[in-house]
Every structure is written in structure tokens, then in C-alpha cells.
N, CA, C and O atoms as CSV, one atom per row, in Angstrom:
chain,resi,resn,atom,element,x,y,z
A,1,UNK,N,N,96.123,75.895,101.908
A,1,UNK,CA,C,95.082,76.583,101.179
A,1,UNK,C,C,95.448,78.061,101.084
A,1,UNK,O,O,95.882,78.661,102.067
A,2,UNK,N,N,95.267,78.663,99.869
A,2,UNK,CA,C,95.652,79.953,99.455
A,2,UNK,C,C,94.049,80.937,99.678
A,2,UNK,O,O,92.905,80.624,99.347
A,3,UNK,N,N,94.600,82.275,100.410
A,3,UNK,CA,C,93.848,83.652,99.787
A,3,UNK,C,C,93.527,83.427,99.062
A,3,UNK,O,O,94.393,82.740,98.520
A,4,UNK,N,N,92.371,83.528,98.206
A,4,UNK,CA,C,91.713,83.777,97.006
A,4,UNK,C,C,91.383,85.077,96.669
A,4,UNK,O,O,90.227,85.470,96.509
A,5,UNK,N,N,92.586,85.889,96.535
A,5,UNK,CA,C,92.427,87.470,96.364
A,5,UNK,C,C,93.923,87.778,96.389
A,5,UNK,O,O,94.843,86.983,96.580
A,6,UNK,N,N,93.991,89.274,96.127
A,6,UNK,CA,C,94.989,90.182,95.924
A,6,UNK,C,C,95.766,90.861,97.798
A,6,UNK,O,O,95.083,90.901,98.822
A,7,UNK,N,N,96.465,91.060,97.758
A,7,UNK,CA,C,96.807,91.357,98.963
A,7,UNK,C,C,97.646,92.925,98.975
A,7,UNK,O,O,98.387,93.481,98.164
A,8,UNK,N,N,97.171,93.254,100.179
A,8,UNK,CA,C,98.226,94.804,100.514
A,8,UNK,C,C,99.067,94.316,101.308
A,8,UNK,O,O,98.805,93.181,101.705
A,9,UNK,N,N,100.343,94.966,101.817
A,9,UNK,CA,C,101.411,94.371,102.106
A,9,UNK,C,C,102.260,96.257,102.511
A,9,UNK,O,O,102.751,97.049,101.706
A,10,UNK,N,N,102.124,96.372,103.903
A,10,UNK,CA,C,102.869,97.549,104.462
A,10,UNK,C,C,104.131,97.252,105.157
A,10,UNK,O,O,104.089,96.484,106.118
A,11,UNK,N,N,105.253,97.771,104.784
A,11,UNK,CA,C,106.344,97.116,105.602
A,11,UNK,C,C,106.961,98.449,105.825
A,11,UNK,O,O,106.783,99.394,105.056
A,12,UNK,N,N,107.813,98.511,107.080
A,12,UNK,CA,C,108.411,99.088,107.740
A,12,UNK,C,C,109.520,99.408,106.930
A,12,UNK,O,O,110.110,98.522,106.313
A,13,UNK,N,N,109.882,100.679,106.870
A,13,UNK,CA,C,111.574,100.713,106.148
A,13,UNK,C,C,112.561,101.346,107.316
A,13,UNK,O,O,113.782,101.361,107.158
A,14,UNK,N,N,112.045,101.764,108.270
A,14,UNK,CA,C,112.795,102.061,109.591
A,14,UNK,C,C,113.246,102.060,110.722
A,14,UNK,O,O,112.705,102.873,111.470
A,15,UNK,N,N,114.296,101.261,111.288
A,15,UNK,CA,C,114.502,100.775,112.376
A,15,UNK,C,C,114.002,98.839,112.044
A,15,UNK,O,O,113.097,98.245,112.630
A,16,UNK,N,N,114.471,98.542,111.493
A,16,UNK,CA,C,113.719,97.067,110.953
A,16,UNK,C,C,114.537,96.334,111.818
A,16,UNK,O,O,115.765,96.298,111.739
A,17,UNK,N,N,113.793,95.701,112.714
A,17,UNK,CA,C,114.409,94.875,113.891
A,17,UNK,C,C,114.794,93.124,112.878
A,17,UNK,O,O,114.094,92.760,111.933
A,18,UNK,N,N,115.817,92.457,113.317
A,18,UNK,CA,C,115.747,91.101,112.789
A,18,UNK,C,C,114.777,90.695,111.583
A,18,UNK,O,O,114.472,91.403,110.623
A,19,UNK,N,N,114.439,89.619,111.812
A,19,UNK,CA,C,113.560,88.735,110.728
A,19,UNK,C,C,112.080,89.879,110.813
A,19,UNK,O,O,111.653,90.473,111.803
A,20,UNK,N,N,111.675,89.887,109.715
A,20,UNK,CA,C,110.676,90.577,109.346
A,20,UNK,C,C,109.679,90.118,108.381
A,20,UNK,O,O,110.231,90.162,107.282
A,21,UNK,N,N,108.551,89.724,108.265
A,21,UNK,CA,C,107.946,88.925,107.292
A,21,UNK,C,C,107.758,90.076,106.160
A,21,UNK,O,O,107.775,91.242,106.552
A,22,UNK,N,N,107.612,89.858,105.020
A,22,UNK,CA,C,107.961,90.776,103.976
A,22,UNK,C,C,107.017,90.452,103.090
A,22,UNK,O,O,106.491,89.362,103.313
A,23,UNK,N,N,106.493,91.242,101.834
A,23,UNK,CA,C,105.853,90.766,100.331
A,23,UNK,C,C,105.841,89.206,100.304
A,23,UNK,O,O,104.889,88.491,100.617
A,24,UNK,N,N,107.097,88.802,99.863
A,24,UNK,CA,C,107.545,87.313,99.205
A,24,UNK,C,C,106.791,86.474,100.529
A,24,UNK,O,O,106.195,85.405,100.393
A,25,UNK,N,N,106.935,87.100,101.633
A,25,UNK,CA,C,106.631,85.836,102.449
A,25,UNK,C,C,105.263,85.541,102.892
A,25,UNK,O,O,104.976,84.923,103.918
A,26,UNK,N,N,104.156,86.203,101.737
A,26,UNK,CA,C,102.794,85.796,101.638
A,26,UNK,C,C,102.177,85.550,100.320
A,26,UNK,O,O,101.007,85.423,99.959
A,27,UNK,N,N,103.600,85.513,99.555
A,27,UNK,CA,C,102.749,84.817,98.052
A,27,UNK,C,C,102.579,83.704,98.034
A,27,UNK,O,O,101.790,83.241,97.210
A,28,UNK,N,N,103.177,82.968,98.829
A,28,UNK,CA,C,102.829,81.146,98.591
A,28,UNK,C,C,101.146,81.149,99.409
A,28,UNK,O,O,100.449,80.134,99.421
A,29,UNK,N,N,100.842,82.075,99.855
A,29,UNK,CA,C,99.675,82.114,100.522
A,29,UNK,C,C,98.465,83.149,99.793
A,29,UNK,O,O,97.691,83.639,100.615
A,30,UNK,N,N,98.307,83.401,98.822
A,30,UNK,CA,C,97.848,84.319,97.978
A,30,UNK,C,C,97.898,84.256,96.932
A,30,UNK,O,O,98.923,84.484,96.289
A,31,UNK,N,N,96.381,83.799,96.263
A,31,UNK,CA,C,96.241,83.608,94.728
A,31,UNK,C,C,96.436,84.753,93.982
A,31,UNK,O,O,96.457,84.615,92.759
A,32,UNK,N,N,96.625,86.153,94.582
A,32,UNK,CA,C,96.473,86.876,93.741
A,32,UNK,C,C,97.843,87.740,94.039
A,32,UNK,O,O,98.888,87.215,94.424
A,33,UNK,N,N,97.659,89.256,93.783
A,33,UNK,CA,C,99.421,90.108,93.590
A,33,UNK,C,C,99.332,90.026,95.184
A,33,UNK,O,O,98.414,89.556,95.857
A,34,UNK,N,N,100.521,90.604,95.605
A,34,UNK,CA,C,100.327,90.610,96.891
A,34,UNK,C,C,101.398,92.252,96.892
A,34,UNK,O,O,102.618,92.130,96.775
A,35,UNK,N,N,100.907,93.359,97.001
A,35,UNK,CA,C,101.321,94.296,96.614
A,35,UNK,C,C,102.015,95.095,97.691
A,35,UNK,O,O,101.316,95.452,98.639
A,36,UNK,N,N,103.328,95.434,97.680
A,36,UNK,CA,C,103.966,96.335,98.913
A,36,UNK,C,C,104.081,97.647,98.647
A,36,UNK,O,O,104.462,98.245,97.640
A,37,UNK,N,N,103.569,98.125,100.045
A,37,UNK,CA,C,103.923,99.673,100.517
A,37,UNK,C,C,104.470,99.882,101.272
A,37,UNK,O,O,104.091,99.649,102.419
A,38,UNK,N,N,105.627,100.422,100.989
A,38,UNK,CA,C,106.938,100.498,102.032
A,38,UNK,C,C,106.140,101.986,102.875
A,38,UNK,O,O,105.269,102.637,102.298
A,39,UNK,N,N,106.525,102.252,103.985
A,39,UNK,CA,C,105.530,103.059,104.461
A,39,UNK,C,C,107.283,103.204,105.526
A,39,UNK,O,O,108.002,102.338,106.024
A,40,UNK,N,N,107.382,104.851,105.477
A,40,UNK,CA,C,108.693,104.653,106.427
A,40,UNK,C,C,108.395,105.462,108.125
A,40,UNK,O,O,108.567,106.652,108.391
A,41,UNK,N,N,108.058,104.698,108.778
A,41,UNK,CA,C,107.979,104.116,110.221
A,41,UNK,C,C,108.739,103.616,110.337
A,41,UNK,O,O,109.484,103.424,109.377
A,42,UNK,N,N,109.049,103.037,111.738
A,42,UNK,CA,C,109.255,101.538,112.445
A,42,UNK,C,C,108.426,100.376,112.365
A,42,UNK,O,O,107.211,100.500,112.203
A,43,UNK,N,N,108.845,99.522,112.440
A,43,UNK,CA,C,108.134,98.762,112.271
A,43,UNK,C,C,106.767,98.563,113.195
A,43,UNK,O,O,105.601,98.526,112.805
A,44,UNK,N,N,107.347,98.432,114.704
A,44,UNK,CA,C,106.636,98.567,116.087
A,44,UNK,C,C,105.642,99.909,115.627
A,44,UNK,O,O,104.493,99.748,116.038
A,45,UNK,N,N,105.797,100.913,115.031
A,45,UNK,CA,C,104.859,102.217,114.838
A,45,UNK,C,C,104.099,102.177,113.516
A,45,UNK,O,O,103.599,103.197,113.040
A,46,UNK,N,N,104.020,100.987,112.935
A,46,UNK,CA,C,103.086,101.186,111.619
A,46,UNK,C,C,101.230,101.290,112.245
A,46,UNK,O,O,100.202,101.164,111.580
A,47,UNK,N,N,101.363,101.509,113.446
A,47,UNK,CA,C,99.847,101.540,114.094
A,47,UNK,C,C,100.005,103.058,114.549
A,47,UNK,O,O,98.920,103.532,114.884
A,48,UNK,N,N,100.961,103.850,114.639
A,48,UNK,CA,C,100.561,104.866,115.101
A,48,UNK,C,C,100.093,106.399,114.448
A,48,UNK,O,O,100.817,106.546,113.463
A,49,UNK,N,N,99.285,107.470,114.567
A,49,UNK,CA,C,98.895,107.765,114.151
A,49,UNK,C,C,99.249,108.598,112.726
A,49,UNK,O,O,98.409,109.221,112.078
A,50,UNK,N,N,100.533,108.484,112.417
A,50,UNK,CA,C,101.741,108.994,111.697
A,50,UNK,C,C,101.662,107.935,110.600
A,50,UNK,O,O,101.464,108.167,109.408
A,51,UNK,N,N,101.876,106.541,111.261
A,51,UNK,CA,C,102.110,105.698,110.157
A,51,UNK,C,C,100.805,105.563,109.395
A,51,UNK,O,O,100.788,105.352,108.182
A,52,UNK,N,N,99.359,105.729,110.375
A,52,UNK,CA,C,97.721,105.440,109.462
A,52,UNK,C,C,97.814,106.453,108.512
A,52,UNK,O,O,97.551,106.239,107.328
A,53,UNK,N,N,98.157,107.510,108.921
A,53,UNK,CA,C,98.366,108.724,108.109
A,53,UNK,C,C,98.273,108.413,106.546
A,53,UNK,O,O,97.419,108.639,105.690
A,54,UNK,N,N,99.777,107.670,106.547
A,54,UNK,CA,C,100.477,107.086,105.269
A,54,UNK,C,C,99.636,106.217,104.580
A,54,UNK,O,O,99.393,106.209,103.374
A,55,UNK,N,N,99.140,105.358,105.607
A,55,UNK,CA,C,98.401,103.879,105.210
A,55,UNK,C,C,96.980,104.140,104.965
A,55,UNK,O,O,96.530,103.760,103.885
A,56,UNK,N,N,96.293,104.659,105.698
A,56,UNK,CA,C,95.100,104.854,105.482
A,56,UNK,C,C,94.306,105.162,104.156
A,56,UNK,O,O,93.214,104.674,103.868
A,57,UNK,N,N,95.154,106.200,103.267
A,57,UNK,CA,C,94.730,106.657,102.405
A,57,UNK,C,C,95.137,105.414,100.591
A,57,UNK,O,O,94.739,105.338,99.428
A,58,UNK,N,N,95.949,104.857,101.344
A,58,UNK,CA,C,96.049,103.942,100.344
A,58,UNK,C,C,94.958,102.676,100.527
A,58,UNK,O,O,94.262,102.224,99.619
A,59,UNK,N,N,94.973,102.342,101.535
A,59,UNK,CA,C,93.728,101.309,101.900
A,59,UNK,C,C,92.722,101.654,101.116
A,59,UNK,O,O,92.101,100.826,100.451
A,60,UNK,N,N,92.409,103.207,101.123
A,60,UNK,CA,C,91.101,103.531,100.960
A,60,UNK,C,C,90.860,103.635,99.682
A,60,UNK,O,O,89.662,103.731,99.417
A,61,UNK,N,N,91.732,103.652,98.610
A,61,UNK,CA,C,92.139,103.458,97.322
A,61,UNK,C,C,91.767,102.519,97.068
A,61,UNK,O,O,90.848,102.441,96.252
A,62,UNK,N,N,92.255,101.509,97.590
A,62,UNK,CA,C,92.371,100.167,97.251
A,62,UNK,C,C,90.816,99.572,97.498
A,62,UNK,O,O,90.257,98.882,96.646
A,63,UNK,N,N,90.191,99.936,98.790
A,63,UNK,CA,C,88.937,99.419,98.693
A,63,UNK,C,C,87.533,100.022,97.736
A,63,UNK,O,O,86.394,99.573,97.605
A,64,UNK,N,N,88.366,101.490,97.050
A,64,UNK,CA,C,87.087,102.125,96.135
A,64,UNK,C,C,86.855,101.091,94.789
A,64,UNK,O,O,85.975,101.338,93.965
């Protein structure tokens, strides 16, 4: 069973350890775009207050 919606999609462009789930690997799960923001952190640091920085303000876009 699919999302029934559009998706945000933040990925790490720095320090990218091994396998990494990515864009592509939530469209079979998502009726709608599933849209990436490369956001350049680590991956392990897309929670820290540097990376919300980045992220936050696009979220907040996205939910107006």
C-alpha cells in the first residue's frame, strides 16, 4: 500500500556512509512526487542544529 501524498526527501551529500536510502527508494511507496533536498551535512548530522537550519525552512514552505 502506497502514501497517498507527495513526499520531502533530505539526503545527506557528506560523508555518505555505504547504502543509503535515497529519493528513488520511496517512490514505489508514494502516490505522489517524492521530492529531494540534498542538504550538505552528514548523514548521522541531518538532526543537528546546522542541518535543521537548512531543513527547517524548507519544511516550512512546504507545509504553508
Amino acid at each position: 500500500m502506497a502514501f497517498v501524498s507527495a513526499a520531502l526527501f533530505f539526503s545527506s551529500t557528506n560523508g555518505r556512509p555505504g547504502y543509503i536510502p535515497n529519493a528513488e527508494t520511496w517512490r514505489p511507496y508514494v502516490t505522489g512526487t517524492v521530492a529531494d533536498h540534498q542538504v550538505g551535512h552528514e548523514h548521522n548530522k541531518l538532526t543537528s542544529s546546522q542541518a535543521l537550519a537548512v531543513i527547517g525552512p524548507i519544511l516550512a514552505d512546504y507545509l504553508r
